[in-house]
N, CA, C and O of each residue as an XYZ file, in Angstrom:
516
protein
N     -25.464    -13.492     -0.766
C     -24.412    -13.002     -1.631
C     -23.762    -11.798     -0.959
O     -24.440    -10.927     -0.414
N     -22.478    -11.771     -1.009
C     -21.590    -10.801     -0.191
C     -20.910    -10.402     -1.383
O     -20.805    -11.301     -2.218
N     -20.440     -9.341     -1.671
C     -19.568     -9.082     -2.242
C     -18.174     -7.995     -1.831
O     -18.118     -6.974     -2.516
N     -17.404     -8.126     -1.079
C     -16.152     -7.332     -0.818
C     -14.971     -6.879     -1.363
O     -14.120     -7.564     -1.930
N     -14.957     -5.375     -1.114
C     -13.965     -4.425     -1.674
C     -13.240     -4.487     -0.584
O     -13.798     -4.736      0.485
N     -11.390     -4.200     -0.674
C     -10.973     -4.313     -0.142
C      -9.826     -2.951     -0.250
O      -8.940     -3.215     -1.063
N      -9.652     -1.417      0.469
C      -8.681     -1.052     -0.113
C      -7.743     -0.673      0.959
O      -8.097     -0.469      2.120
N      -6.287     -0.568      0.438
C      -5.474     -0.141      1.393
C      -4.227      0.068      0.359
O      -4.327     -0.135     -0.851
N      -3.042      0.505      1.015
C      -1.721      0.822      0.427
C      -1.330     -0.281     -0.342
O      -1.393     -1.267      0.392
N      -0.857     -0.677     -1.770
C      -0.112     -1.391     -2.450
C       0.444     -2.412     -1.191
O       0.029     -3.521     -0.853
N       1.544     -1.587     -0.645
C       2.213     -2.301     -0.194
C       2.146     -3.806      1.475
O       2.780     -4.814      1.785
N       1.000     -3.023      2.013
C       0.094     -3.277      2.853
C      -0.350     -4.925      2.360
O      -0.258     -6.067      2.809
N      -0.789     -4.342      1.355
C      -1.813     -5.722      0.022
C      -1.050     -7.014     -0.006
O      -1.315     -8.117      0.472
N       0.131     -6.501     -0.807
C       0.899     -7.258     -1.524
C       1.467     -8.091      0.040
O       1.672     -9.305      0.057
N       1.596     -7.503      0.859
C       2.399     -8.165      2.665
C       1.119     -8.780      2.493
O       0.926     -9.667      1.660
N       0.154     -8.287      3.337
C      -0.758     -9.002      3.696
C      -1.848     -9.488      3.113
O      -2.751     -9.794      3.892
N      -2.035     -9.650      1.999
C      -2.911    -10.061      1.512
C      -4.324    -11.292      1.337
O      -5.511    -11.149      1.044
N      -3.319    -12.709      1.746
C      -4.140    -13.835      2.046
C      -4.505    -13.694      3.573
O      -5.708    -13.780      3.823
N      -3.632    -13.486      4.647
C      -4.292    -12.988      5.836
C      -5.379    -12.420      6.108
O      -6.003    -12.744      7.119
N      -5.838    -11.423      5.228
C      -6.929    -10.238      5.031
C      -7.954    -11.215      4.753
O      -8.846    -11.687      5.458
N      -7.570    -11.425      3.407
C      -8.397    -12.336      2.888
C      -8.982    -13.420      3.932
O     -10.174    -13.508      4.227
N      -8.207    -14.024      4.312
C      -8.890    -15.718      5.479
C      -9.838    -14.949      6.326
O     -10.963    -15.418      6.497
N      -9.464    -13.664      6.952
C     -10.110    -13.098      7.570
C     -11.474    -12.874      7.541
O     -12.318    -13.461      8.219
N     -11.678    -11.886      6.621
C     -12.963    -11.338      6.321
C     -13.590    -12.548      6.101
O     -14.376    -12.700      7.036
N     -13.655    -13.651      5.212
C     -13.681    -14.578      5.047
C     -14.368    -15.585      6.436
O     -15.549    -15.900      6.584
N     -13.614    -15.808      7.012
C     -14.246    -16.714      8.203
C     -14.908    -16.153      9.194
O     -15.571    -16.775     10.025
N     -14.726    -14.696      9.141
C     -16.071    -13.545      9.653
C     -17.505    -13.965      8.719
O     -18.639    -14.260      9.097
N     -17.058    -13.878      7.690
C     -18.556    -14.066      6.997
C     -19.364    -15.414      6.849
O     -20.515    -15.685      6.505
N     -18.411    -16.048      7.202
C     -18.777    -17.700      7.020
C     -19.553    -18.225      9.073
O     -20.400    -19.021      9.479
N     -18.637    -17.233      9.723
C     -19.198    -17.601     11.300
C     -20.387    -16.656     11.305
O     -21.238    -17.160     12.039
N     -20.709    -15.786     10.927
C     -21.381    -14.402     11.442
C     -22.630    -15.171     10.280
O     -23.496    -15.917     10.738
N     -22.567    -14.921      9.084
C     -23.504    -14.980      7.916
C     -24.070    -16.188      7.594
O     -25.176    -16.489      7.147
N     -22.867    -16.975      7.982
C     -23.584    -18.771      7.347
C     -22.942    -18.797      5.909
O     -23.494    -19.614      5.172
N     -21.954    -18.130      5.364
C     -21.952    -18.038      4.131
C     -21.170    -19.619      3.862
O     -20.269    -20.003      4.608
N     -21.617    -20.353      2.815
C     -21.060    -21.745      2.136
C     -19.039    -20.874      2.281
O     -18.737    -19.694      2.459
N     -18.306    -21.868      2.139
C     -16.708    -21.511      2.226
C     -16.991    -21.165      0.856
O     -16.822    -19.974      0.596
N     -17.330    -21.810      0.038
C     -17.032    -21.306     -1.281
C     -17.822    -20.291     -2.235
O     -17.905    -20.197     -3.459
N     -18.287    -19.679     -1.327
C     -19.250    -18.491     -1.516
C     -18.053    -17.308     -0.999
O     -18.235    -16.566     -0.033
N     -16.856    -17.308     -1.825
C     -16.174    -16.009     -1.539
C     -15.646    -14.958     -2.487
O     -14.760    -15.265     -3.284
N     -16.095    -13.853     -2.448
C     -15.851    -13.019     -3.422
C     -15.643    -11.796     -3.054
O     -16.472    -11.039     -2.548
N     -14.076    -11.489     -3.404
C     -13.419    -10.526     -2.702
C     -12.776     -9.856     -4.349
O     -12.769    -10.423     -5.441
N     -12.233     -8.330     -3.940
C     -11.706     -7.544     -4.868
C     -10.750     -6.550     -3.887
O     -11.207     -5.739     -3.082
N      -9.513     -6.770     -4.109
C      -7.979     -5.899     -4.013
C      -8.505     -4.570     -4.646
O      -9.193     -4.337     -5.640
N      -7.934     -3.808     -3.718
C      -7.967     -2.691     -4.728
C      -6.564     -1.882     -3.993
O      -6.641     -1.143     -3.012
N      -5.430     -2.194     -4.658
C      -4.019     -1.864     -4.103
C      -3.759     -0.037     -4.811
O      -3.638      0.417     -5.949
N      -3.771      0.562     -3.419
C      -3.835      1.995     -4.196
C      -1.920      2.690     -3.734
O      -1.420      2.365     -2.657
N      -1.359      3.351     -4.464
C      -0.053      4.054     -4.188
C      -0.694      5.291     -3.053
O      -1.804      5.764     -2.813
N       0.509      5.452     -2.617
C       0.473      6.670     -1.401
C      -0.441      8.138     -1.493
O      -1.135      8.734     -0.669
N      -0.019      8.438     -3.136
C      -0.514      9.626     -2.933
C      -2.000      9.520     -3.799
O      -2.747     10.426     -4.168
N      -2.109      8.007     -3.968
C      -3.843      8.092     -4.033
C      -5.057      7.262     -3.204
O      -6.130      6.755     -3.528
N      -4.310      7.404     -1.989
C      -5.032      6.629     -0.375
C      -4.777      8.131      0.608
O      -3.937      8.208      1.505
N      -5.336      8.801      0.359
C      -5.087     10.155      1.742
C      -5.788      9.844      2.802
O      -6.947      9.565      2.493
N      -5.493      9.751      4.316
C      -6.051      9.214      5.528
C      -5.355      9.867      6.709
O      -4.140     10.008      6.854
N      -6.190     10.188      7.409
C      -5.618     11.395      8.972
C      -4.243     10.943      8.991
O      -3.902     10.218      8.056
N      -3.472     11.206      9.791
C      -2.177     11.181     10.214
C      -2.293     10.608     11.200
O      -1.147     10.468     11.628
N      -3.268      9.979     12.147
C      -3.317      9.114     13.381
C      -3.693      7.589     12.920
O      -3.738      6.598     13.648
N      -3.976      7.673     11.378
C      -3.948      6.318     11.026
C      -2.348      5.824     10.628
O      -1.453      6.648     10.439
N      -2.094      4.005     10.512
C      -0.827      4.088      9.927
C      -1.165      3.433      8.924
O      -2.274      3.367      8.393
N       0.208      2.720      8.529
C       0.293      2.552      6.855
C      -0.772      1.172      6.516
O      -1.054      0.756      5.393
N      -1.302      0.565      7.974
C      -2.601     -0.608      7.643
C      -3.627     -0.476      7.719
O      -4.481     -1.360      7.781
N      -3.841      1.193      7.735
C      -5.361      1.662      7.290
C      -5.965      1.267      6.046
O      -5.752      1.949      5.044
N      -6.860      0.012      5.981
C      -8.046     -0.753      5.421
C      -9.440      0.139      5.188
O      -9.953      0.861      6.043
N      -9.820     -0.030      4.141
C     -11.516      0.674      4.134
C     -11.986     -0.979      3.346
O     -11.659     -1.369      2.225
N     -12.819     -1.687      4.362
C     -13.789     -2.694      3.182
C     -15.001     -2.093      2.832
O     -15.519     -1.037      3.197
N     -15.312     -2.861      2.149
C     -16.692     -2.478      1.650
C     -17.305     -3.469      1.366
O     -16.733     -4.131      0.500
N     -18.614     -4.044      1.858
C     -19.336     -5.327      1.655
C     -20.468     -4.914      1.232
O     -21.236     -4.315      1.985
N     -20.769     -5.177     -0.099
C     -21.928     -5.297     -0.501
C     -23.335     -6.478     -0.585
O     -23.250     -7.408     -1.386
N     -24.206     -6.377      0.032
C     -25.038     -7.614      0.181
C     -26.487     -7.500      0.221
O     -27.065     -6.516      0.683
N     -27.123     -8.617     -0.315
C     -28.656     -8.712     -0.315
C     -29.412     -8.191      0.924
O     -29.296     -8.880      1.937
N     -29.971     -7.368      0.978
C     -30.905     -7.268      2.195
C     -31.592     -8.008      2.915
O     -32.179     -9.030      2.560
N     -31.551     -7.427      4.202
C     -32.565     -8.681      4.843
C     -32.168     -9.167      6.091
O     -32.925     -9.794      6.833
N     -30.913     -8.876      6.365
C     -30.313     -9.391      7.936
C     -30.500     -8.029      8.894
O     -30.410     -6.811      8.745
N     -30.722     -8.696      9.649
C     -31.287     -7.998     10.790
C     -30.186     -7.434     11.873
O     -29.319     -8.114     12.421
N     -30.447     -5.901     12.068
C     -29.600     -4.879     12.521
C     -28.525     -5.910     13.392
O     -27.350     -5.841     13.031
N     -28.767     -6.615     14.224
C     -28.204     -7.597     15.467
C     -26.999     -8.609     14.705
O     -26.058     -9.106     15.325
N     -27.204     -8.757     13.511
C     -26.427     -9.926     12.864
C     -25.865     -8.339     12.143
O     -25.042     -7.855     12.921
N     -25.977     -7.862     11.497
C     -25.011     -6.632     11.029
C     -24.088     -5.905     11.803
O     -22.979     -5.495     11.459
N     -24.568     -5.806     12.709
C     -23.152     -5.285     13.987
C     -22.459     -6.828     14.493
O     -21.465     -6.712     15.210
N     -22.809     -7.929     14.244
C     -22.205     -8.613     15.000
C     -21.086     -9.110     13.606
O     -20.062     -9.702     13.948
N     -21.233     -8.943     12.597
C     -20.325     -8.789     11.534
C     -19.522     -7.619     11.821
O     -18.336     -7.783     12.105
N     -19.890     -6.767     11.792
C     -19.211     -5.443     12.128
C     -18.485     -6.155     13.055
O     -17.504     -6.706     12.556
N     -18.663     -6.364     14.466
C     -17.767     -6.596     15.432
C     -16.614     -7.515     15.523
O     -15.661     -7.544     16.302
N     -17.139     -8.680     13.956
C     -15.994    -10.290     14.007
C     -15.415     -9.720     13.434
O     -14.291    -10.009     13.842
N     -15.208     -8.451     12.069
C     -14.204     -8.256     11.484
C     -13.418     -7.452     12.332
O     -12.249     -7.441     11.949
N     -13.594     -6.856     13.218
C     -12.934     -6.131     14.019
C     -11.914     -6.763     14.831
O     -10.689     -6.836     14.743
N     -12.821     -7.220     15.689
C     -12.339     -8.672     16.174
C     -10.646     -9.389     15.750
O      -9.602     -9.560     16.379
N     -11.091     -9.639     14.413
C     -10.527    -10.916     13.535
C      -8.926     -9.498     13.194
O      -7.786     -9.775     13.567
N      -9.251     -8.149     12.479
C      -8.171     -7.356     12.537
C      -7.176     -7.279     13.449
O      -6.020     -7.010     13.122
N      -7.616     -7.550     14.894
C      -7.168     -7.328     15.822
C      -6.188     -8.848     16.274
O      -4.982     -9.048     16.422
N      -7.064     -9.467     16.352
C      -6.722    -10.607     16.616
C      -5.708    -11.734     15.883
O      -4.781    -12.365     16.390
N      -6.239    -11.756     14.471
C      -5.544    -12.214     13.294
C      -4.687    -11.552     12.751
O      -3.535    -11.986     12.736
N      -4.926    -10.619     12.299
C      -3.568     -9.585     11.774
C      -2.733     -8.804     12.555
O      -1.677     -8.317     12.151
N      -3.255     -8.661     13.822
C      -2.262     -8.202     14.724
C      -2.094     -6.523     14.568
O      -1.153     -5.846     14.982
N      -3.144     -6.122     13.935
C      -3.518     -4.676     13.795
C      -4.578     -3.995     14.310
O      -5.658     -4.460     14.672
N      -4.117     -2.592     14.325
C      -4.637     -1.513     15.164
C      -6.058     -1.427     14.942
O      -6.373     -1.447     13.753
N      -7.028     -1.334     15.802
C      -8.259     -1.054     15.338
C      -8.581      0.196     14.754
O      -9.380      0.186     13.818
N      -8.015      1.468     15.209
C      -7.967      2.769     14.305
C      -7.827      2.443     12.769
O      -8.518      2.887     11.853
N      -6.836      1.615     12.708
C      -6.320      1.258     10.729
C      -7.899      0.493     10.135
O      -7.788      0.086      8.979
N      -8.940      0.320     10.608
C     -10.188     -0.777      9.638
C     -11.346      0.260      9.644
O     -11.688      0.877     10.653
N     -11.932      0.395      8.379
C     -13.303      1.173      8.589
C     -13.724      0.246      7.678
O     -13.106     -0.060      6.658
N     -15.268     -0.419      8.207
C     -16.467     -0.802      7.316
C     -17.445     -0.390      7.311
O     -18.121      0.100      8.216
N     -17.721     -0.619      5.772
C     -19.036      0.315      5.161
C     -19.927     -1.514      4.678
O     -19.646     -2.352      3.821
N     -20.729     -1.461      5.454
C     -21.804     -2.247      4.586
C     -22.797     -1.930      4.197
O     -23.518     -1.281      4.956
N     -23.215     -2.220      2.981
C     -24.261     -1.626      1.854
C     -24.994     -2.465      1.356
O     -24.595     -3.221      0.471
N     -26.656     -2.497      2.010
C     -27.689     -3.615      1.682
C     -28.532     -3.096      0.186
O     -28.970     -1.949      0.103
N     -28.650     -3.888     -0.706
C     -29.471     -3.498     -2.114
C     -30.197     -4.859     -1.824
O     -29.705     -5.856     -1.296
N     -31.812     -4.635     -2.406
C     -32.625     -5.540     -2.416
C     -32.080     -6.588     -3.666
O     -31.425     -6.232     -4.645
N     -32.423     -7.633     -3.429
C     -31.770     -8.995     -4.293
C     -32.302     -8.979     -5.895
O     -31.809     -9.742     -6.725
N     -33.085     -8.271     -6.139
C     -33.817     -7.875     -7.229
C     -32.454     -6.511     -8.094
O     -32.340     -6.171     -9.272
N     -32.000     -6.263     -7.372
C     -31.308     -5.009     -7.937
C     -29.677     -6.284     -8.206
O     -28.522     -5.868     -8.289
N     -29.926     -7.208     -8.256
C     -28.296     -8.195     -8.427
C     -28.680     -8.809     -9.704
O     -29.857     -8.951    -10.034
N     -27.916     -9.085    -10.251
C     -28.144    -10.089    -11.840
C     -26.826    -11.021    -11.611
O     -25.700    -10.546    -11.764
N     -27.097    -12.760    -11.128
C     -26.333    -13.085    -10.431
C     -26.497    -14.474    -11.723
O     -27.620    -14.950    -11.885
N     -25.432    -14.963    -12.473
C     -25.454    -16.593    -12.851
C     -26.879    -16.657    -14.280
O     -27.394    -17.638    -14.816
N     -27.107    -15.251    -14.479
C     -27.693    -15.466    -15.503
C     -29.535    -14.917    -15.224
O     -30.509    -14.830    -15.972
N     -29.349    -14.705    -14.081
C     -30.570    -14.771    -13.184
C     -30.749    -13.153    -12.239
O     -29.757    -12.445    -12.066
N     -31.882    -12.823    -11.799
C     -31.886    -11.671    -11.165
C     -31.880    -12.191     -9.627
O     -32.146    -13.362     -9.355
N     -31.631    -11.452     -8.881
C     -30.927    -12.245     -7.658
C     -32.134    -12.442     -6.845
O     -32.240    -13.356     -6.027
N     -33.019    -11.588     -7.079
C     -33.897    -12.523     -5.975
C     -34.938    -14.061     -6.729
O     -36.028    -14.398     -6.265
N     -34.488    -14.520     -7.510
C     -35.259    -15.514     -8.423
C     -33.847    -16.637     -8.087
O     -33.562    -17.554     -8.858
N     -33.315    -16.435     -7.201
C     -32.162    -16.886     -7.075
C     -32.227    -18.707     -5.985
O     -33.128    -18.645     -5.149
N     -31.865    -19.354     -5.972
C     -32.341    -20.271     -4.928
C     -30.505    -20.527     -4.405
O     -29.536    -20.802     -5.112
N     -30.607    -20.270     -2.725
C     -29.624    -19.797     -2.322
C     -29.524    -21.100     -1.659
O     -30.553    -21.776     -1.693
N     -28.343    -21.676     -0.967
C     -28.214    -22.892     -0.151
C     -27.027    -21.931      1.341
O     -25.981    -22.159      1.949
N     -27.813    -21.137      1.293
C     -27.444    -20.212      3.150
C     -28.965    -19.244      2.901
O     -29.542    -18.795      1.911
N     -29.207    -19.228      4.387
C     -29.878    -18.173      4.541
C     -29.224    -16.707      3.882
O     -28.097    -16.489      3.437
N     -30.441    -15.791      4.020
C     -30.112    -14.326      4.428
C     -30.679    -13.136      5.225
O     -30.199    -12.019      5.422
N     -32.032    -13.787      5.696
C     -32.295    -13.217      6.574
C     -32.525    -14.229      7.388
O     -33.337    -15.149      7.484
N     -30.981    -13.552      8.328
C     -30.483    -14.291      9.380
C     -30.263    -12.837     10.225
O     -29.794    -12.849     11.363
């Protein structure tokens, strides 16, 4: 289970939005194993004067945030780190200065997922991968 925040300028969003989206997306599906339809993403479209960011960033400065079950191993966490980077660069045609990710592991026990606590969960992808 992944769960991604996504924030950047309104206007940024609203342009690019499904791009972003395919992105992170087929990072997590090559890198994680995640099923395609295991995707769960959240916009969070902020106005100018409530996104403040150095002055050497530009207006496609991105912060994600992926939240996920514990358990993958340091080697598969940077190599996520590296496809979304990658995929910014490559796919969106943006600056690597503009992307910061934060990923944040909580044990599967701390998720209440479908009615269920997440580690009582029977998953069809690994996660410690």
């Amino acid at each position: 289970m992944t769960q991604v925040k996504i924030y950047a300028l309104r206007s940024e969003l609203e342009q690019h939005r499904q791009a972003i989206s395919d992105s992170i997306h087929a990072a997590l599906t090559d890198v994680l194993g995640l099923p395609p339809e295991k995707k769960f993403q959240r916009f969070f479209p902020l106005e100018a004067a409530d996104f403040v960011f150095p002055a050497d960033r530009s207006v496609r400065y991105t912060i994600l945030e992926l939240q996920m079950f514990e358990g993958r191993r340091p080697e598969t966490r940077h190599a996520l780190i590296r496809e979304l980077q990658r995929r910014w660069v490559d796919d969106l045609n943006s600056d690597p200065a503009d992307l910061e990710i934060i990923l944040v592991q909580t044990p599967a026990e701390g998720w209440g997922i479908r009615g269920s606590l997440g580690h009582e969960l029977t998953l069809n992808y690994e996660v410690n991968v």
